[in-house]
N, C-alpha and C positions, 0 to 999 in steps of 0.2 A: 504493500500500500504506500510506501512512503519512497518506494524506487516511483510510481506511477503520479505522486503528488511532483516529485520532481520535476517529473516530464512535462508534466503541465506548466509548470511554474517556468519552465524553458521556453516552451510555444508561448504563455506568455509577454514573455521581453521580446521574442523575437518578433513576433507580429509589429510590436509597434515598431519597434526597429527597422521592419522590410517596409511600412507602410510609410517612413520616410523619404526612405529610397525610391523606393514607383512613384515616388511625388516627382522627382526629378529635380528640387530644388536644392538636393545639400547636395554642397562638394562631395566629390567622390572618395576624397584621398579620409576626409571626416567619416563618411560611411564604412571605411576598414576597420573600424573601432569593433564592427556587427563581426568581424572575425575573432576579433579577443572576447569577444559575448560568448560566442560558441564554443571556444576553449573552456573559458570561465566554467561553463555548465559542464561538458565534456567530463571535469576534473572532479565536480562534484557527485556525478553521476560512476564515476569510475573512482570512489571512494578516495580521490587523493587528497593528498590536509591542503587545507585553504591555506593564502598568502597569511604572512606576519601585519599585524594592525598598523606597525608604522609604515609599513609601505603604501599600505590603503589610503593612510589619512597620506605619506607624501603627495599619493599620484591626485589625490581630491584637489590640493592644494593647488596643485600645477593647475590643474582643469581651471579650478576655480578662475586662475591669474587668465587662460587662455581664456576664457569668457569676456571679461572685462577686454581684452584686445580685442578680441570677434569682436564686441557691440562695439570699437571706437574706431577700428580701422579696418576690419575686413568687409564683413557681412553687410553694415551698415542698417542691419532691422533687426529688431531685439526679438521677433516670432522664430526667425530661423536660427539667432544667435544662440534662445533658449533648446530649439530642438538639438544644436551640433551639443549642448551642455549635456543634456538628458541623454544622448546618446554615446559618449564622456562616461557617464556618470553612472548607467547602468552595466558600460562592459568593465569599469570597475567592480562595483559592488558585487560583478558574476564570480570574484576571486573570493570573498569574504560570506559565505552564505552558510552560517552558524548557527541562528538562530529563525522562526518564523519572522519576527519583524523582518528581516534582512528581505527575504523571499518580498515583503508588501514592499518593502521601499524602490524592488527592483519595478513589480508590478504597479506601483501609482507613477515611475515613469513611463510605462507603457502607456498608460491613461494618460498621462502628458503628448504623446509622441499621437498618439492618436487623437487629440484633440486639435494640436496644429495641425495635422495631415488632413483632415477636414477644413482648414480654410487653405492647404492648398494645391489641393485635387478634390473631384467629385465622380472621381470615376468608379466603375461597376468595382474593380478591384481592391475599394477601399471598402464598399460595402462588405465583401467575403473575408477581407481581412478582420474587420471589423466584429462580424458573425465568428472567426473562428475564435479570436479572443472573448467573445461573450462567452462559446460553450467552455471554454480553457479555464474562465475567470470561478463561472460556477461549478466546474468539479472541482478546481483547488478549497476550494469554501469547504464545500460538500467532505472532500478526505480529509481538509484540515480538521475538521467535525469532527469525524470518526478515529481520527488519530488521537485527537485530544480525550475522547470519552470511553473508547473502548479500542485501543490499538491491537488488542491481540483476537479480537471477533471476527468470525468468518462469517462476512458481507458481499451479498452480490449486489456490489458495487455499480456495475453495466448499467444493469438494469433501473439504481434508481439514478445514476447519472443521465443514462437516455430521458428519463420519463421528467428530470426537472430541469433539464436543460430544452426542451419541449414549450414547457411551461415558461421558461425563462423567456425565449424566445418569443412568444405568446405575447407575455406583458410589456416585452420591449415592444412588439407592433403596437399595440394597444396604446403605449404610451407615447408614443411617435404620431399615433393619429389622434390624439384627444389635444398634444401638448399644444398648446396657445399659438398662432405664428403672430410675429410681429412686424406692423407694417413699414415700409423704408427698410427693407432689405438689403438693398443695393447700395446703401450710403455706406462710405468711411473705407478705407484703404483697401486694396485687392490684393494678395501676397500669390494668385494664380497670375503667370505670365499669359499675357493675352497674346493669341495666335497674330503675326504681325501680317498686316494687310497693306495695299496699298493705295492709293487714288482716294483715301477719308479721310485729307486732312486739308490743311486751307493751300499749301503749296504741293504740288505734284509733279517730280521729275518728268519728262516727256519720255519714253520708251521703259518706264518704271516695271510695268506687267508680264515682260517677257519671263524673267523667271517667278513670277506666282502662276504664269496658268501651266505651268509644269508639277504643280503643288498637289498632291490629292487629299492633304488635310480637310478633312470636316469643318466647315464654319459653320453649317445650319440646317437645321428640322425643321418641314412645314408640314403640318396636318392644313390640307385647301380643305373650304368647304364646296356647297353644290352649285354655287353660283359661280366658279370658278372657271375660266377659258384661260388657254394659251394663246398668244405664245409669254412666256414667264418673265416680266424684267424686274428683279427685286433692283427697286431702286436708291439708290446712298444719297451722293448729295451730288452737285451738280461745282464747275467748275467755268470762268465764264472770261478769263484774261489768263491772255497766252502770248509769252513775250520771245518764242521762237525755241527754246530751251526747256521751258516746264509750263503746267498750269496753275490758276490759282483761284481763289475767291473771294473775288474782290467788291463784288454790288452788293451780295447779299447781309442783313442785318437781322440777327438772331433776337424774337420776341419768345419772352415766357408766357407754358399756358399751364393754368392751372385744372386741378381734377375738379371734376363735377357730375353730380349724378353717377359718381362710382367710376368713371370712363374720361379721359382727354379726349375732347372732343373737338376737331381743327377743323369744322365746317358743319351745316347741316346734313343729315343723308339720312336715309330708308336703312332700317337696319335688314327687312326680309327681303332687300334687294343687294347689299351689300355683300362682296366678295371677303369672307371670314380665313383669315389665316394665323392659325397657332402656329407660331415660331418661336423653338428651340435653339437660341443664338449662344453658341461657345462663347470663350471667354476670347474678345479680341480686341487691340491696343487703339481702337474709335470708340466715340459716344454715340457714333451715327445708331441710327435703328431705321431696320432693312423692310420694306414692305411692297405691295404691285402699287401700280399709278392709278388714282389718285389716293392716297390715304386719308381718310374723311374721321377716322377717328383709331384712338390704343387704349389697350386695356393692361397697363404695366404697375409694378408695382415700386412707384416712385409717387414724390412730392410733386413734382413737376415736372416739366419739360420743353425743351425749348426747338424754337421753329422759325427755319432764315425763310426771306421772300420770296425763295424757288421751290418751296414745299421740302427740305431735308429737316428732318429730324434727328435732336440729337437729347441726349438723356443724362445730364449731368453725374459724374462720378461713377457712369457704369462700366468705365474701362475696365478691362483684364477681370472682368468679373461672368460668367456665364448670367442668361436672363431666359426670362420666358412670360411671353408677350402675348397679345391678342391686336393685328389690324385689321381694320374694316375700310375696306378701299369701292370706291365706286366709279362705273366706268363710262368716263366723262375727261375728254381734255382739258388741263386746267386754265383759264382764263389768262390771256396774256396783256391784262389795262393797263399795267408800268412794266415798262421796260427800258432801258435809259442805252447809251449809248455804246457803255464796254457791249451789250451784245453785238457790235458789228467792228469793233475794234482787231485789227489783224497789225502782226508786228512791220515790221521793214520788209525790204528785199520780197514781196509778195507779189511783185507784177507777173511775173511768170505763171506765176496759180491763179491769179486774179484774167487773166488771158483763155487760160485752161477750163476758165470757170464759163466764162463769157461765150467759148466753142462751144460749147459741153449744152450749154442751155438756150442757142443760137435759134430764135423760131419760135421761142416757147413766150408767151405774156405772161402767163400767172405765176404767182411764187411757189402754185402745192407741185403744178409742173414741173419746173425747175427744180426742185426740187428732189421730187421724183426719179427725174431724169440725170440726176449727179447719183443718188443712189445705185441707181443702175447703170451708170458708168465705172463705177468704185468695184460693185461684185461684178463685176464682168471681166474689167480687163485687168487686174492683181491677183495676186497671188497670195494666200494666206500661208503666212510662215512664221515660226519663233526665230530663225535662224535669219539674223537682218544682219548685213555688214555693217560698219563705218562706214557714214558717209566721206567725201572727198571733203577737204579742208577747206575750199570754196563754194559749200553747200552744205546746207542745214538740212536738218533729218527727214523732214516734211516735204521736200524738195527732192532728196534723194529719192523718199519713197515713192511720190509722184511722177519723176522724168528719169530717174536712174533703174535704183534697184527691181523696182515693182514690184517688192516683196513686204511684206507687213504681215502685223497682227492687228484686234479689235483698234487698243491706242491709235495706229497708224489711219487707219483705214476713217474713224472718229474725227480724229486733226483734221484730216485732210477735208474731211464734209463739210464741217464747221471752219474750216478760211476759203472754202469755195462758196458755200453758201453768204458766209460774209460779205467775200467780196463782190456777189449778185445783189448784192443790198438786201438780203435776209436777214433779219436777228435769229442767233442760233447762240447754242452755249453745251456743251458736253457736260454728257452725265456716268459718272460712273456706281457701277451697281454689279450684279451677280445677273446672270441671263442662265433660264432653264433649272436645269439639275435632271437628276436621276431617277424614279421611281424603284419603292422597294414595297413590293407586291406584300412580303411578310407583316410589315406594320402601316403598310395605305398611307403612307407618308411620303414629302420629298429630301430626299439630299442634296444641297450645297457644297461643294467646295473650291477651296483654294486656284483651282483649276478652271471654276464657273466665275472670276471673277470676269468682267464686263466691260466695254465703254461703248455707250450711243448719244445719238446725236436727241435735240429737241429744238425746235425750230417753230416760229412764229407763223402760221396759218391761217387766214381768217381771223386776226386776233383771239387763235388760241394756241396754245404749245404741243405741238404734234412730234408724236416718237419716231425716228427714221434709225435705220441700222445698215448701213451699209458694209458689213461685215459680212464674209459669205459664210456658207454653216458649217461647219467641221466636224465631221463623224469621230466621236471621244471612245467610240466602246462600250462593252457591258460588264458591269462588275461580276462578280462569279455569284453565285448565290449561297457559299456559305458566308463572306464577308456581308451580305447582305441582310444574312439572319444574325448575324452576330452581333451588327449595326441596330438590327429590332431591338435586341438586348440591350443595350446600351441607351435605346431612346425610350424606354420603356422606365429603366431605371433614374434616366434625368426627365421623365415626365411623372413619373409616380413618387420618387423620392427624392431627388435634390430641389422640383418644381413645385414640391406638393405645399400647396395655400390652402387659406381660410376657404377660398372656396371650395373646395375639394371637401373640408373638413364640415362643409355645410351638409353636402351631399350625403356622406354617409350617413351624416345625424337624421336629417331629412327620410333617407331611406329605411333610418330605422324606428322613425317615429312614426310614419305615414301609416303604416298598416294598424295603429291604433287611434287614430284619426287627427292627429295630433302635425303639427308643420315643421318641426324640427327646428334649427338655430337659425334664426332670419340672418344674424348676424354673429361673427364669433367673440365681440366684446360682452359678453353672455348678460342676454337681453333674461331675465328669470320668468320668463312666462309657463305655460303649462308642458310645453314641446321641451323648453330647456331644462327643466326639473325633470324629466322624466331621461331626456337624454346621457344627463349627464349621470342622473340613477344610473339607467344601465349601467355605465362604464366603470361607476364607481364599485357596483356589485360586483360586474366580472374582474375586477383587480382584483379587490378584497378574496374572490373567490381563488384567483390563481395563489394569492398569497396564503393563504390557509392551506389548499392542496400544497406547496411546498413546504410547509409549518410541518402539516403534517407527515408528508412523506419522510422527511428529515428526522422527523420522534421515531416514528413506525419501522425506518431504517437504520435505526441505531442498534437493533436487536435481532438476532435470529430465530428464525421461525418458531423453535420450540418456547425459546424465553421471553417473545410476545403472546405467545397463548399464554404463560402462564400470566403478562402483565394484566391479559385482559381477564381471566379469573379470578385474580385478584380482585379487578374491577368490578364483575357480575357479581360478588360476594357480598362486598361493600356494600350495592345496592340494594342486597338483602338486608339489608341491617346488621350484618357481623362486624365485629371491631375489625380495620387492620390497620397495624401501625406500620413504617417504612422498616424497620426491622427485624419484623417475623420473619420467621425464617421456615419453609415450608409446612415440614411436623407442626410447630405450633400453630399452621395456618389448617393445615388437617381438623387438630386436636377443636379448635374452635369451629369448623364444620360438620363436627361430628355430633357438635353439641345440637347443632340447626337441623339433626336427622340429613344432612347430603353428605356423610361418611364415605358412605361408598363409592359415586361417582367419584366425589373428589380424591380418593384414596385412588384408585387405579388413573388418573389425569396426575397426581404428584409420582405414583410408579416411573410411569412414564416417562414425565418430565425429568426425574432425576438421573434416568438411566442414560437417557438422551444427552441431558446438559452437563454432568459432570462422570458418565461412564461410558463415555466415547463410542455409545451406541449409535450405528447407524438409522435415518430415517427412512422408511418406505413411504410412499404413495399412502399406501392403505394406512399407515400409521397417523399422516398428516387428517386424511378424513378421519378418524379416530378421534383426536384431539378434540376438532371441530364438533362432534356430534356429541361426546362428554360435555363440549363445554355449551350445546344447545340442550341439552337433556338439565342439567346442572342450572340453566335459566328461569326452565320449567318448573323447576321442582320445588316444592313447598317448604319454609321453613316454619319450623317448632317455634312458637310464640314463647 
């Protein structure tokens, strides 16, 4: 029992130890520490003497000193500075484990390592890891129990380990779905590195994309609803001055809006008309928030948010933090009544495109024409490629792309629409955004990625803002279909437990009040009406319930089958009205049933018992029904007043 408490107490440390490392955020050379962890236990476990105390307290000492350096000139963040400590600190203490205390102080930094490891990662793997130190944590309990109160008892251990580690697990759901959430989520520091994107910020390299759409990282999950058409442009933000070298964003002016009626709401619109999209946005280094055109209103769980005068959204302090959203987009070009003069703004040296522009649309009067007719000059005669040379030292990129290389990606093919249409006296301004994704048939959702990053044009039409993409289409492939279910997994788990809110928490309450007629939690700031009294009854009955079945299975398993029958004989006696004190000692417990006329049963139930408990008699089957029916016969039976 106490080789098997070990073992535990080893999974343990290591959990939270590994569940640092799959974070990806400690130094690696720090993470070697998790090899002297496993010596550490190694040594214990193969009965060798633990290290001398001064050395334990040297090597603390050191750590301690190296901490104070971490937080002042390495790390620079005191969350990571404390996990490289804890992880210090428990491949220490693996040398010195003498005592139970020793064993908790390794295990409350596991509970340290794993409580940073949740701000910074949310992946399925911290979940399992997480699960294996809960079932780890409660068998250590469970044999420490048994070690302490009866170490030389033969316990089938398995069995009550499975059945309250069951239960444990049980309560932990339980209490994951009742616990409170609290609103503004997304405020205050991210310690996850956000997946790094490009074209969402106010300046933007000119050929910035060629290596992200090589990228097959995940950026995002969309559950569409049924109003939903293709073709797909999650749109970011829009860029609108371009000085030959990069872009940038220069007109727009960001207005706050605030929530109301539960929802940010940036326009009127039909909700049973509106195109619904749950998005599952990773964690990545923009505030923008991704949706189709036009977005009419979000459903985030933020204070505010803010909105420039090209329709981009961005979401204060939600860098590097994962989110999960609701837009309601309605499909409708958006009104173009200001628009000022960067939209026709084109840098120098432009005469040449400005020539190219004026062939190209040579016959045409209207602007949707011309238009048009540059789009379909663009996919027609280039060539879609990542592989772009250097331009020549007397020509700029957009130029090259145009009269030289004729080779480009989205970026190129974008530029080039937006200074031809410029120079046809069109207001235009480039947008960049994510175009399409993938379908995975397992979870009826779509994937994003790093790959599906975008640029299209929007262009001034009838005074409204019309989406043109003069990009031709590129056949990307099919993902295989075990990454596909594997990816269900993972959206399943950032939509049920890293995503899961009050409303979710409504629902259940809802679903389990409904059938007694009752409306469940209107709201989770727990409104006491007759729904939430009842609701929260429940939950409170089923805890109180798992904790009792654990109470109890922990008494009940402290003793072996022969020495709980006789506990409960004891008890069925008592209830007769017989004296029993804590130190009878069977005979005397006879002598005083014999007085009550149940002599006899109880005389062959103590035979028994004695021969079993202290005369290494084995138990049969039949012997165990035995017991049992003496000790229902014995319930029955009448005592002498």
């Amino acid at each position: 029992m106490q080789i098997f408490f070990n073992v535990l107490t080893a999974v343990i440390s290591l959990t939270g130890c590994i569940s640092l490392f799959i974070s990806g955020e400690i130094n690696p050379l720090i993470s070697l520490a998790g090899v002297a962890l496993c010596f550490g236990y190694y040594r214990l476990l193969t009965g060798m003497p633990q290290a001398p105390k001064w050395s334990i307290s040297l090597l603390s000492l050191i750590t301690l000193l190296m901490f104070l350096i971490d937080v002042a000139a390495i790390s620079d963040d005191y969350l990571l500075s404390v996990a490289n400590l804890t992880i210090f600190f428990q491949a220490i203490k693996s040398f010195d484990l003498r005592e139970p205390w020793d064993h908790l102080q390794v295990g409350f930094m596991s509970v340290l390592q794993l409580v940073i490891t949740s701000e910074l990662m949310r992946s399925i793997a911290f979940g399992i890891l997480f699960m294996v130190f809960l079932i780890a944590l409660v068998g250590a309990i469970i044999l420490a129990h048994f070690i302490k109160s009866s170490p030389a008892a033969k316990i089938q251990v398995g069995k009550i380990l499975g059945r309250i580690s069951l239960l444990t697990l049980l309560l932990t759901c339980i209490t994951f779905v009742v616990i409170p959430r609290v609103s503004g989520g997304i405020w205050g520091k991210a310690h996850q590195k956000g997946i790094r994107t490009v074209g969402f910020s106010d300046k933007v390299d000119f050929g910035s994309f060629g290596g992200v759409k090589l990228d097959p990282t995940i950026v995002m999950r969309i559950e569409l609803g049924g109003n939903s058409r293709g073709p797909y442009y999650w749109r970011g933000m829009t860029l609108d001055y371009f000085d030959g070298v990069s872009w940038r964003e220069a007109a727009s002016r960001k207005s706050l809006i605030f929530r109301r009626d539960g929802i940010f709401a940036l326009m009127p619109f039909n909700r049973e008309k509106a195109v619904v999209q749950k998005i599952y946005l990773e964690p990545v280094d923009t505030d923008v928030i991704f949706g189709l055109s036009e977005i009419a209103a979000i459903d985030i769980n933020a204070r505010m948010i803010n909105l420039d005068g090209a329709g981009a959204v961005f979401v204060p302090y939600k860098r590097g933090k994962a989110v999960f959203y609701t837009v309601y987009s309605i499909d409708e070009q958006p009104a173009a009544d200001s628009y000022n003069r960067l939209y026709l703004q084109a840098p120098p040296r432009m005469e040449r495109i400005g020539r190219l522009a004026r062939s190209v649309t040579a016959g045409i009067s209207d602007d949707s024409g011309k238009a048009l007719a540059i789009e379909r000059y663009l996919r027609e005669n280039y060539t879609y490629s990542l592989d772009t040379p250097k331009p020549p030292a007397d020509m700029t990129s957009i130029e090259d792309f145009l009269f030289h290389s004729k080779r480009g990606y989205c970026e190129h093919y974008a530029t080039a629409m937006v200074m031809m249409l410029r120079l046809a006296g069109i207001p235009s301004r480039i947008v960049n955004g994510f175009y399409g994704g993938e379908q995975n048939a397992f979870g009826g959702y779509t994937i994003v990625r790093q790959s599906d990053a975008h640029s299209w044009v929007e262009a001034v039409i009838g005074g409204r803002w019309k989406r043109f993409d003069p990009t031709p289409a590129v056949y990307a492939g099919n993902p295989s279909q075990v990454s596909l279910y594997l990816d269900m997994l993972r959206m399943k788990w950032n939509r049920y437990v890293v995503a899961f809110s009050a409303a979710d928490q409504r629902g259940i309450m809802r679903f389990i009040t409904v059938p007694f007629g009752l409306h469940g939690l209107p709201a989770f700031r727990i409104k006491w009406g007759a729904g939430g009294v009842f609701a929260v009854g429940v939950m409170g009955v089923a805890i109180a319930g798992i904790l009792f079945a654990v109470l109890r299975a922990l008494k009940g398993g402290r003793y072996s089958f022969v020495t709980s029958e006789y506990v409960r004989l004891r008890k069925v006696l008592k209830k007769k009205g017989i004296e029993i004190s804590p130190s009878q000692t069977p005979m005397e417990l006879l002598s005083a049933a014999a007085k009550a006329q149940l002599g006899e049963k109880v005389s062959e139930f103590i035979h028994m018992y004695e021969g079993h408990r202290f005369g290494n008699k084995s138990l049969s089957a039949r012997e165990k029904a035995r017991y049992q029916l003496l000790l229902s016969q014995i319930k029955k039976g009448k005592v002498r007043q």
